[in-house]
C-alpha positions, 0 to 999 in steps of 0.5 A: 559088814566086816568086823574091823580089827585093831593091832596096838604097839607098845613102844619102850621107847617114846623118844621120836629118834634112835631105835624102837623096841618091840615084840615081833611074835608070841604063842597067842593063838590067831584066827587066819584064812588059808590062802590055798598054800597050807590050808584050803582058800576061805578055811579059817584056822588057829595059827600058833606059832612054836617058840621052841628054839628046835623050831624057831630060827631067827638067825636072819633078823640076828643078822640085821634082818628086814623091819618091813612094814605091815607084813608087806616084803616089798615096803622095808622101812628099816632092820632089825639090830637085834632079836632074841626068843624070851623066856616067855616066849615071846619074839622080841626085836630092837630095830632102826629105821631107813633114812626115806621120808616113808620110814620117817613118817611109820616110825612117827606113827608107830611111836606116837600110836595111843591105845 
């Protein structure tokens, strides 16, 4: 039986309107499966993403990039209205919701999540 794995947010802002902040990446190692792109398929490896900022470019979220939903490019649920790297390296984004009923309803739920 695979092991189920829980993600948590937790929102700045508990208002059910306006824009939601978050934390978009950290340094926090993470165990991923190769897909055969970087690393073979079914390897497991420690992901860990580098905040330097020689290393991390986020000039497109800086430019209203794409909020999307659950890693999924074709599910867009709103845009990034800002982002910066902190200095404890941490990836943090203030974003906005779109206006479609599926962006409405994950940004209830993403707001009301209990931990």
């Amino acid at each position: 039986m695979a092991k189920v794995l829980y993600r948590f947010l937790e929102v700045a802002d508990g208002s059910a309107e306006g824009n939601l902040k978050l934390a978009f990446s950290s340094e926090f190692p993470v165990l991923r499966t190769g897909d055969g792109t970087d690393h073979k398929r079914g390897e497991k490896y420690w992901e860990v993403l580098d905040h330097d900022p020689a290393n991390a470019d986020i000039k497109l979220l800086q430019n209203r990039g794409a909020f999307i939903d659950e890693h999924d490019f074709k599910s867009q649920i709103g845009v990034v209205e800002s982002a910066e790297i902190c200095a404890d390296k941490v990836g943090r984004a203030e974003v906005s919701f779109c206006e479609d009923t599926h962006s409405k309803d994950r940004s209830v739920q993403l707001r009301t999540k209990k931990r």
